[in-house]
C-alpha positions in Angstrom: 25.9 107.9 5.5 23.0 106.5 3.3 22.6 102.4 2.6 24.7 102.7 -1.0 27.8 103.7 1.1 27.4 101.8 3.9 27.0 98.6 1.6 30.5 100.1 -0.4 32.7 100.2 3.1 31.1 96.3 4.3 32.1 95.2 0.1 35.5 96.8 1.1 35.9 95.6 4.7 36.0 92.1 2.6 38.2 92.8 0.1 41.0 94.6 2.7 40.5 90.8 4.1 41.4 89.2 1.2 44.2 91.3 -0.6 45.9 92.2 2.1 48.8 90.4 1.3 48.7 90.8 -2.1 50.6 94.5 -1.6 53.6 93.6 -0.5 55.4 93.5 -4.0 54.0 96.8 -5.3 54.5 99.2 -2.1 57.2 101.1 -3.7 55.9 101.0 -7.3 54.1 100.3 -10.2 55.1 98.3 -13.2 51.3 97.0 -15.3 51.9 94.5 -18.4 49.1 96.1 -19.9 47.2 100.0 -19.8 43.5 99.4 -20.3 41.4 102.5 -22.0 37.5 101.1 -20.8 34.2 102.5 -20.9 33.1 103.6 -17.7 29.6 102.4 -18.0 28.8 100.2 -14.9 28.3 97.0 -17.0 31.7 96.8 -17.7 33.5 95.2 -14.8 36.6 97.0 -15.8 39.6 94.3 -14.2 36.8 91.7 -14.4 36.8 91.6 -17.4 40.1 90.3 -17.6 40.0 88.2 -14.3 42.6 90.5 -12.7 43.1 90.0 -8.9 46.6 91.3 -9.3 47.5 94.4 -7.7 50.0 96.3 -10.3 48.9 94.3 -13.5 47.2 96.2 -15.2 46.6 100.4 -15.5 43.5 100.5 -15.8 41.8 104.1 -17.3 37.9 104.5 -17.9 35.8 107.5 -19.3 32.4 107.3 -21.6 33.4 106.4 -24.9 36.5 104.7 -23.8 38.7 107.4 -25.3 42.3 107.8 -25.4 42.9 111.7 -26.2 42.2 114.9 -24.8 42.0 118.8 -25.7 44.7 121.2 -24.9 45.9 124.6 -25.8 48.3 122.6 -28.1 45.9 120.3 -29.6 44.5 117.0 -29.1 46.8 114.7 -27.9 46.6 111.5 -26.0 45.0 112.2 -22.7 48.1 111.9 -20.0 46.3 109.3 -17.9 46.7 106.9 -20.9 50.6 107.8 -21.6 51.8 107.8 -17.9 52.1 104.4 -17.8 53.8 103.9 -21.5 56.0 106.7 -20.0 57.1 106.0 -16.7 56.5 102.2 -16.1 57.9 100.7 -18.9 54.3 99.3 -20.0 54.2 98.8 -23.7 50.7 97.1 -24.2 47.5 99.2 -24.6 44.0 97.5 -24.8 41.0 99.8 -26.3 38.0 98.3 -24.7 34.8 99.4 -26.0 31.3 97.7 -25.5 28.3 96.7 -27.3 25.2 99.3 -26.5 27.7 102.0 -25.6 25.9 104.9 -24.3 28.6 107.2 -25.0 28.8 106.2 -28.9 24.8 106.0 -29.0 24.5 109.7 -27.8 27.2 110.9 -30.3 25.6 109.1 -33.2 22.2 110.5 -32.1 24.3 114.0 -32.3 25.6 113.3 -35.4 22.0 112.6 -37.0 19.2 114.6 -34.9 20.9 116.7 -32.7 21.1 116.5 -28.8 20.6 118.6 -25.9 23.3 117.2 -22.7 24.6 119.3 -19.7 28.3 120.8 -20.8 30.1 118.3 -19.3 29.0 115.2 -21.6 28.7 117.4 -24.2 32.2 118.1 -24.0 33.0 114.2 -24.2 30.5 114.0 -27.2 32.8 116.7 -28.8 35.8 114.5 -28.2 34.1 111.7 -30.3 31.8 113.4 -32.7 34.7 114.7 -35.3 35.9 110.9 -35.0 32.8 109.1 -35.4 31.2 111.1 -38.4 33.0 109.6 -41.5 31.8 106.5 -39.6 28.2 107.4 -39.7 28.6 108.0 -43.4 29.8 104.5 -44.2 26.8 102.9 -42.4 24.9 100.8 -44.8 21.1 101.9 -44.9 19.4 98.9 -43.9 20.8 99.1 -40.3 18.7 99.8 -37.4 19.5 102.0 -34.5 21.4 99.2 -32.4 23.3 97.9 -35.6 24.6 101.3 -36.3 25.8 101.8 -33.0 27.3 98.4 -32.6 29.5 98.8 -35.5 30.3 102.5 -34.7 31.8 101.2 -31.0 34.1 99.1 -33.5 34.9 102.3 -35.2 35.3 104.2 -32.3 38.1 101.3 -31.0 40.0 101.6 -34.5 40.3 105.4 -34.3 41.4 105.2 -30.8 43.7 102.4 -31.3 44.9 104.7 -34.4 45.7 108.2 -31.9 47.8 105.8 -30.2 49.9 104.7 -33.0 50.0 108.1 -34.7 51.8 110.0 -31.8 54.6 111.1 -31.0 54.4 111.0 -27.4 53.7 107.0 -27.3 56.6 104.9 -27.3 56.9 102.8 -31.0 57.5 99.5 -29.8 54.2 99.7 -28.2 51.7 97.1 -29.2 48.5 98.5 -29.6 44.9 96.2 -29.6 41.7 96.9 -30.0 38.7 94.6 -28.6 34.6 95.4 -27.9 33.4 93.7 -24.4 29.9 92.1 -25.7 27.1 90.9 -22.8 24.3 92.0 -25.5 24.8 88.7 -27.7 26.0 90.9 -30.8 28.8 88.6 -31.2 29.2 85.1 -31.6 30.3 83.6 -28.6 30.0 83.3 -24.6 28.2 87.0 -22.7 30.9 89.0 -21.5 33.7 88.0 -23.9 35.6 90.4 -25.3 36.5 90.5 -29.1 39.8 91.7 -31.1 38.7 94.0 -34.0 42.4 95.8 -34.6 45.8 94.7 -33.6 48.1 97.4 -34.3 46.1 99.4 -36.6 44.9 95.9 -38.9 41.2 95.2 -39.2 41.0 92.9 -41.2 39.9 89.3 -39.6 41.0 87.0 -42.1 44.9 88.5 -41.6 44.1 89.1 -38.1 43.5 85.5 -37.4 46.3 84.0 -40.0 48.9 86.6 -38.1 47.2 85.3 -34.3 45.8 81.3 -34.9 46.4 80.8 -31.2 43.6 84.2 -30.8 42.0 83.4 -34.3 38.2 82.4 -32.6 38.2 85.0 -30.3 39.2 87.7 -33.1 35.6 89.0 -35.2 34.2 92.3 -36.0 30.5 93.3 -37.7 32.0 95.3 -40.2 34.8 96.1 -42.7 35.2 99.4 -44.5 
């Protein structure tokens, strides 16, 4: 086995050390507070983020894009690793995570406007977004550069997530559904590696975000309206 794996089983030898106790409550099953939908870029530490060292908190799912739905032969519908735990663990709190500089959302926007050439496998994810993202790209002001457009289209990339939660059928109603972006470029006012609420529920709007949440109201900002 090469050095990158060897280095994985000595990180993991470490951590068996110190969570081996912290399985006893969770043998038999699973019941998370929260589901997590994260990018899977590397820079996002998923459970890190969140400081969880708690085996069975949180479900956490990641893909590029941080997306929540899926094709079928019925439609697109939200992808089952999402719903299992709103299902069949009684979790009713989802968290849309995206991230400033999202790779995923910069190659769809550079789809969307010059065209791209991926293997069929991304492109396949950039068809997931794409539909999504392009009355997004049309609300861009002009005067944005590159990164500015792609910053505020990862914030609309949470909200339409966030919204194919709350529009189907298959999640349960009382679930409450938020939407943050994970900044370590500096976008954002505030500390690297925060993370920011842009939607609660389906509102955007910071002003009512932060009059509805004062206890969350300075860690609640977007870049954009529209």
């Amino acid at each position: 086995m090469n050095a990158t794996v060897m280095d994985l089983l000595h990180d993991n030898a470490a951590h068996a050390r110190e969570f081996s106790s912290r399985f006893d409550d969770v043998q038999a099953g699973q019941h998370p507070e929260a589901v997590t939908v994260c990018c899977s870029d590397s820079r996002v530490l998923q459970d890190h983020v969140f400081g969880n060292d708690t085996p069975g908190r949180l479900f956490t799912c990641g893909n590029i894009g941080n997306r929540v739905i899926q094709h079928t032969d019925a439609g697109e519908v939200v992808s089952g690793d999402v719903l299992y735990p709103l299902v069949h663990t009684a979790t009713r709190t989802a968290v849309v995570v995206g991230h400033t500089g999202c790779g995923a959302v910069t190659a769809t926007y550079a789809a969307l406007t010059d065209g791209v050439s991926e293997p069929p496998g991304i492109e396949h994810c950039i068809d997931l977004l794409a539909p999504h993202l392009e009355p997004g790209v049309d609300r861009l002001p002009d005067d944005l550069d590159a990164d500015g457009a792609v910053n505020r289209l990862v914030e609309y990339n949470v909200d339409w997530q966030v919204d194919a939660l709350l529009d189907s059928d298959d999640v349960p109603a009382d679930t409450d559904v938020v939407g943050v972006v994970y900044d370590f470029q500096d976008v954002y006012d505030g500390e690297r590696g925060e993370v920011h609420v842009v939607n609660v529920d389906g509102e955007r709007d910071p002003e009512t975000l932060r009059e509805a949440n004062p206890d969350a109201a300075d860690r609640i900002d977007r870049l954009w309206t529209y």
